[in-house]
Structures are given as C-alpha cells and as structure tokens.
N, C-alpha and C positions, 0 to 999 in steps of 0.2 A: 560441268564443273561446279564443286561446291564448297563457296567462301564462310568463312567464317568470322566473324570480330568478337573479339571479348574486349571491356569496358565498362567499370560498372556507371559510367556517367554518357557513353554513348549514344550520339555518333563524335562527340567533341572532336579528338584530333584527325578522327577517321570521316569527320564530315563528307569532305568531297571524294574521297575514294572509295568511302559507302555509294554514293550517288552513283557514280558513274557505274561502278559491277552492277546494283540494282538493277540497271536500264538496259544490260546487255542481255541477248540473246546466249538460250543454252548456258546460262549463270544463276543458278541460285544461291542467296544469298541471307545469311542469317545472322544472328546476334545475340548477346550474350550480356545482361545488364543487369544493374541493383533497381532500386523503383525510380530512380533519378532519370534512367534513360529515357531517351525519346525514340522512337519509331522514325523511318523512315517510310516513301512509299516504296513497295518489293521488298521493305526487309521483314523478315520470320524475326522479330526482336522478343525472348525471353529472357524476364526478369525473374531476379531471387530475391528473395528478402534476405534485408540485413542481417549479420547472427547477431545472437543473442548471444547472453551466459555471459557470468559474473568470470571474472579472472585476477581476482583478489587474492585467489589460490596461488594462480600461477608467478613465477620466481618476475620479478619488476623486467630484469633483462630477457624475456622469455614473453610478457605478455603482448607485445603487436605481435611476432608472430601463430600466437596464438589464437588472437581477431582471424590473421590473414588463413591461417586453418580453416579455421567457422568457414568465412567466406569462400572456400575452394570449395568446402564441402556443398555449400547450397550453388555455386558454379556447377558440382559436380550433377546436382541432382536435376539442373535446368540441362545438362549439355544431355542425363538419359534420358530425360524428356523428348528430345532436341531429334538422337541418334534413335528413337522409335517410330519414326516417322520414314526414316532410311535416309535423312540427311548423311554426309560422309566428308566433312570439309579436305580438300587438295589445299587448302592454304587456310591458315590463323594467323590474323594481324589480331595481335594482344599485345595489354597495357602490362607492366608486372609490377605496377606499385601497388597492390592492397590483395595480393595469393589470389589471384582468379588464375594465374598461370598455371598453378600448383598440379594439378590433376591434366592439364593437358596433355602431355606427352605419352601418360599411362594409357588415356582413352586414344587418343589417336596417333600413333605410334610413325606411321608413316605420314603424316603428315607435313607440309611446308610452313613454319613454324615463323613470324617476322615480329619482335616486339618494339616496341615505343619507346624507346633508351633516353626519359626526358631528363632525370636525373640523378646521381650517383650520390650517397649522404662522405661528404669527411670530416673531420674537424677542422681543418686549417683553409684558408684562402677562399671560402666559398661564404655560404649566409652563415654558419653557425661562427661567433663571434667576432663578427664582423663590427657591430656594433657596441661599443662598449656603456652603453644606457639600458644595454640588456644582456648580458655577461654571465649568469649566475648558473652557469649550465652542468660544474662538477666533473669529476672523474666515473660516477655514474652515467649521467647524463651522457657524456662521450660514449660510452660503452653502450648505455642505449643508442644511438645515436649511427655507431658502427652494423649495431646489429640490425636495423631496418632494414639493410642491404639485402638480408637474406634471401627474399624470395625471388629478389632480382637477381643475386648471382643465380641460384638454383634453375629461373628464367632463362638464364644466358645460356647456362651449361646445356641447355635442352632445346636452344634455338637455331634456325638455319643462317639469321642473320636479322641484323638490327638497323633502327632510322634513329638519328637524331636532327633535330632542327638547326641545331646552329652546332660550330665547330666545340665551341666552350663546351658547351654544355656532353659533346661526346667527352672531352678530355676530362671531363670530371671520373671518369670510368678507370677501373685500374686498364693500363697498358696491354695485358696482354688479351683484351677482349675489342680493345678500340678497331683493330681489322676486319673485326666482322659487323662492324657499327658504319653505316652509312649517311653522311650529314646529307638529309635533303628535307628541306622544310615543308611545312602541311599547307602552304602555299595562301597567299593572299588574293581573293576575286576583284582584281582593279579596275573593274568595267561597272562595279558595283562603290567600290571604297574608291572615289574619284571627286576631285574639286566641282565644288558647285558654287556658283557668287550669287545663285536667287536663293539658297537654303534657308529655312527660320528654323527656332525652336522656339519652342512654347516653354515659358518659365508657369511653373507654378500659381502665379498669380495671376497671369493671365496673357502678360506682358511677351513679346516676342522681338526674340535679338535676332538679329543678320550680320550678316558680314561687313556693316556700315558699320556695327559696334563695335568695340574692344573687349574681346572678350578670352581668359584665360582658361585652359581648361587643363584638366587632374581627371582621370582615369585609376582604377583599381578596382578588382575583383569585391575585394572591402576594404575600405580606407585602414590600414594596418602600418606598424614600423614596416615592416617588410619591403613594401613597397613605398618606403619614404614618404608615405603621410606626412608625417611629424616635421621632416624639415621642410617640406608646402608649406605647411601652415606655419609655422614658426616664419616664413620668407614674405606670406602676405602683406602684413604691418607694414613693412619698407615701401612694399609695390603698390598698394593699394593707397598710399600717402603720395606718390610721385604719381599717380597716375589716377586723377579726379573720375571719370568717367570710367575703368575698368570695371568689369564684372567677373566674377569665378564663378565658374561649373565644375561642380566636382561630383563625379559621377562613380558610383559604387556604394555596397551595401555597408551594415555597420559591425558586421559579425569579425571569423577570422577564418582565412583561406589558408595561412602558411605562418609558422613562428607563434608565439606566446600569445595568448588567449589575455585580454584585457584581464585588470582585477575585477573581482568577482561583484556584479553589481552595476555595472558602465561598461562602455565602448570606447576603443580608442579614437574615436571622430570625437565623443565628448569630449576627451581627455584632451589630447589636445589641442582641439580649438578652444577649449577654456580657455587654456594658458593665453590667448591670444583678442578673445573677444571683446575686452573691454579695451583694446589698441586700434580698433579700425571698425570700418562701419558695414556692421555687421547684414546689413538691407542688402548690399552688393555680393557677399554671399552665398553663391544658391547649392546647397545640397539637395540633389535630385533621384537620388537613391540608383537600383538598378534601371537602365532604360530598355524599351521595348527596342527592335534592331534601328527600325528607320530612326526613332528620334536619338538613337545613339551617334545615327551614321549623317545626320542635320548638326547635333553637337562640335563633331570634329569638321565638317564641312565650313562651319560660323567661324570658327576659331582664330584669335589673332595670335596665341601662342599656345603651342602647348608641353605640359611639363611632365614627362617621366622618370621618375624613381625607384628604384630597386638595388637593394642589396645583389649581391652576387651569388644569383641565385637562375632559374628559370626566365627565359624571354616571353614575355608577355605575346601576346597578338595585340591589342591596346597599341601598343607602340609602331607597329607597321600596319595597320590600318591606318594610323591618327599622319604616317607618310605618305601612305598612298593616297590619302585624301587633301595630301597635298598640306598638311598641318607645317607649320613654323617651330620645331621640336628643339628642346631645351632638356637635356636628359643628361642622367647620370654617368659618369666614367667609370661606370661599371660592369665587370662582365656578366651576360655576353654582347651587353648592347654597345660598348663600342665594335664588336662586329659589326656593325649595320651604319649606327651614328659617326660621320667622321666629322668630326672639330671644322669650322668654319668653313664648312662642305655641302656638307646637306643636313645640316643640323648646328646644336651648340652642348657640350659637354664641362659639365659643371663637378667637381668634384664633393660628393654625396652629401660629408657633414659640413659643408661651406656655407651657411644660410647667407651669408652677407652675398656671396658670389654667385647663390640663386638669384636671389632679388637683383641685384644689381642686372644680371644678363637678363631676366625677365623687362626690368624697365625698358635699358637699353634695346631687346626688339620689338618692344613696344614703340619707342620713339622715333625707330629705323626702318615700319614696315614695309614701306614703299620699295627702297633701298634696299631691302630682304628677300624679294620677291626668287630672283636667282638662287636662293636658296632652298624656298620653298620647291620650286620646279626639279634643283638639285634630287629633294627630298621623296616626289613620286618615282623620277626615274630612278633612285636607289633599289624601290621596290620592284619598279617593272624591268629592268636589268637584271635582278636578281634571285624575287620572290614573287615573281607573278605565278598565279594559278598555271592559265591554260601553256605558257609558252616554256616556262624553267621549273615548276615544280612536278607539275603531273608526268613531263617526258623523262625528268630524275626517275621517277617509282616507276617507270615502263621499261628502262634501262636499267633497273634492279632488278623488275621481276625477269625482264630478257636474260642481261648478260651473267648473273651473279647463280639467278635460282632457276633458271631455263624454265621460266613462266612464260610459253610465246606467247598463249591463248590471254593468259592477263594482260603479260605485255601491248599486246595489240589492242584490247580496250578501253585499255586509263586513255582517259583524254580524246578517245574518237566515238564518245554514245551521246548522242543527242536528248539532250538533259533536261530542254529549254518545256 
C-alpha cells in the first residue's frame, strides 16, 4: 500500500500518523512539502519550492488564488517526480489551505482522498472582527476574505472525507459538507506532556525556576493580537503589583502567524509591552523566544498558571499540552476552547477583552494554588479522557479508515506499530 501526505509544512498535524504508517510493514509512505518540511525516518518527503512571480497584474480579489496556483503547480511537478519512481498512493491525507490539493484528484483519480478541515474563512462570529482595535477590514477585504475558501471548497468537492479537531472548528464549514467532516483531533502524547514537580528551566541568565517558584506562563506561535497578546500584557501591571515574587515566561516568536502584520518597522511584543513597561518591573519579564521541545515541555511542567488567549479562531495545541502537563489554565471564552476548558472544572475562563478580570483570576489562583490542585488534576484527565494519543485519538482515525473508507489494512496499523 502506498500512502501519501501533502503539507507544505509537514509532518505538523500529520505527525503521529506519519509515524506510525512509516514503521509498518508492506506500507510505503511519502510526502509532499514546501522547504519548511521535515522528514521523517521511512518517509520519501519531496519538497518544492516556493512560487514565485509578481501578481500585481492579477485582479486584488483573484490574487491568493493565484499564489495557490503557482503552488499546485510545483506540487504538481514534485508529485511526477514522486509517480516516476512507480510510487501509486491508495490514500492522500492533504492539508487544502495553500492549493497543493489543486492537482490531486487529476493525477490520482482513484485515489482515497482525506483532507485537514482546520478551518473555514466567514465574516461573522469567528476572528475576522472580532476585535474591534482592529476592524478596518472593508467590503473588499470581506470579499477577499470569502474568496480564500476556494481551494478548499474545490478540496472538499474532490475528497472522500475529512477530520477536524474540534467540533467548532467543523462547524465553521458550510452545512452541507460538515457530514463528510469527522471531528477527531491530532491527538495529544500524555506520557510525554505529563506533570513533573523536579522540572527546571533555565532563564536566560542563568537563573532556574521550578516548581517552588511562581511562575506565569503565555504561549503563542508569535506573540500577536490573535492570540490575545495584548490583553496578557495589558493584565501584567495589576498581577505583577499583587504578586512580589511572580515571574512571566512568555514563550513565542515576534513575527505574525495569523491576522494583521504589525506596522511596518516593529513587532507587536514591542508594541505592546511598551504600553506597559514603564508600570511593572520589567527584570521579572522573561521573553524567551521559540523553545527547543524539552525546554518547552520543562516550561509548562514549572508553571503556577497559565494563560491562553485566542480570538475565535483555530485551537491551539499550546493549550492542551499546557493540560496535560497538568498546567493551572486561565483562558479565554472563546471558541473552540471552551470545548475543552470548563469554567471552574478544569480550568478558569475569563472573558477575552476583560483585562481587569484576567488579572484579577490570575492573582486569585495564584493565591489559591494549594487549594487548586483538584483542578489542576481536573485539567490532565480532561486531556486523557478525551485527547489522548494512543487510547481516543489514534482508535478515532482506525474507525475512519475501517468503518467510513473501508481502509482495513490502515485501519489495522494506526496505533498497533511499534514506534519506540
């Protein structure tokens, strides 16, 4: 049998289900990436270069798909690369947000086709104006905005069936494709993301906190509104005045992963912790950029709370790692994460643009940790009840490829190949 993944950032959500085909018998398995990807060990992983070419020409509402063209096209020229070898994938698990889909279904017609339904663009009730300190989106911008959809409807209309992570995040889909969308998440390794009370990090200077410390911690891809940077930092002043000995780790890059691009010249980690730095003592602080895995997974292990933020948008993995490792989570009532976070459960949900009502709950489980523990405990079995790897997420995609796409032979190896 021969598997297929396209991704131009692979193996990202295909991680552990790369893994496991890799290692099975009578499975070969290959891949399909931009230069971002990484390799796995067993996977055949061909990368394309970025496209190129000016699209100045092309009409404003017309040019992402455009890009997403280019990119099929160098998809296209890595998949005959790929197909001259006598590769013949029986199954393509593909992402459709950036037209690597685009050419699939021409070249491999019979194929079992599964894409990554992570999320759907509208205007209403989702990220785009959600926030009204960034609002300036236009009747253009809507329309672009619509039209990003493209390659993912043309995706859908060509697929045998889809995953999404969380429920929200299908329902962002129009209605009458959500039946062939299957919510099962990319699964959390909680024998890995697991409380530890001897964990350190190493700060920068030299310095190393534990779990004796207090210590707060902020996750993001890149500290952006997006992901509610801005009200963190706007909520430290209060917390970091109540609470003498606290520390913040705030972990993530200074670029932009999703939403509006800083003004030209700065970062919004500048921008907003200006507004902020001359109100609290700035030593206490630590910006620590991207971490390496272990010192990421030491990070949330120390943690005496931690704080997620997001517009209503994509679920993080940040947030159910920072569970399963047993984190003290202070996060937004936002979808999809109250999915996951329930209110004075296994968690604490704070409504987004509240700063007062950040800091306030941040103090207060600061001053209650002992007292919070039940929580905390709450907070891993939310994950292992629900989103654990080996026992709820891997038998989910075994039960798709069985009962949905009569995949036995997959069905039979998610989850039973010895990885270790």
């Amino acid at each position: 049998m021969d598997v297929l993944f396209v991704h131009n950032n692979f193996p990202a959500q295909y991680r552990h289900i790369a893994r496991y085909l890799s290692r099975a018998p009578n499975v070969r398995v290959a891949a399909v990436g931009a230069a971002t990807a990484t390799t796995l060990p067993g996977v055949n992983l061909r990368r394309y270069s970025a496209p190129e070419g000016q699209v100045v020409q092309t009409h404003p509402f017309a040019r992402r798909f455009d890009l997403e063209c280019r990119r099929a096209e160098q998809v296209l020229y890595a998949l005959t690369s790929l197909t001259a070898t006598g590769f013949k994938p029986d199954l393509i698990l593909a992402h459709p947000g950036w037209g690597e889909t685009l050419p699939l279904r021409t070249i491999f017609p019979s194929a079992i086709i599964v894409l990554y339904c992570e999320f759907y663009y509208r205007r209403d009730g989702q990220d785009v104006g959600f926030d009204s300190e960034f609002t300036d989106v236009g009747a253009d911008g809507l329309v672009n905005l619509h039209l990003k959809n493209a390659a993912t409807l043309l995706a859908l209309a060509e697929s045998d069936a889809g995953v999404s992570p969380t429920h929200w995040q299908r329902a962002t889909y129009p209605q009458e494709y959500q039946t062939k969308i299957s919510v099962i998440h990319d699964g959390v390794d909680t024998k890995r993301f697991c409380p530890n009370n001897k964990a350190t990090f190493r700060l920068p200077s030299g310095r190393r906190l534990t779990t004796s410390d207090e210590v707060i911690t902020f996750v993001a891809r890149n500290l952006e509104p997006l992901r509610g940077y801005h009200i963190f930092a706007r909520a430290l002043p209060k917390v970091l005045e109540a609470r003498s000995k606290a520390e913040v780790l705030i972990i993530g890059g200074s670029g932009t992963s999703y939403g509006r691009p800083a003004p030209h010249g700065t970062t919004w980690r500048e921008t907003f912790f200006g507004e902020i730095a001359n109100r609290l003592d700035v030593a206490r602080v630590h910006f620590v950029g991207t971490l390496a895995a272990e010192a990421y997974l030491s990070a949330l292990q120390i943690s005496s709370a931690h704080v997620y933020l997001t517009y209503p948008f994509v679920l993080s993995w940040s947030l159910l790692e920072a569970m399963s490792a047993g984190c003290l989570v202070i996060a937004s009532d936002t979808g999809p994460v109250k999915e996951v976070v329930k209110n004075n459960k296994n968690g604490f949900l704070v409504p987004f643009f509240d700063v007062k009502h950040l800091s306030s709950t941040i103090i207060d489980c600061l001053d209650k940790m002992r007292m919070l523990r039940p929580v905390r405990a709450a907070s891993r079995n939310a994950i292992l009840e629900s989103y654990d790897l080996e026992t709820i997420c891997l038998p989910a995609f075994a039960t798709l490829f069985k009962d949905k796409l009569h995949l036995d032979t997959v069905a039979s190896l998610i989850g039973r190949v010895d990885i270790d």
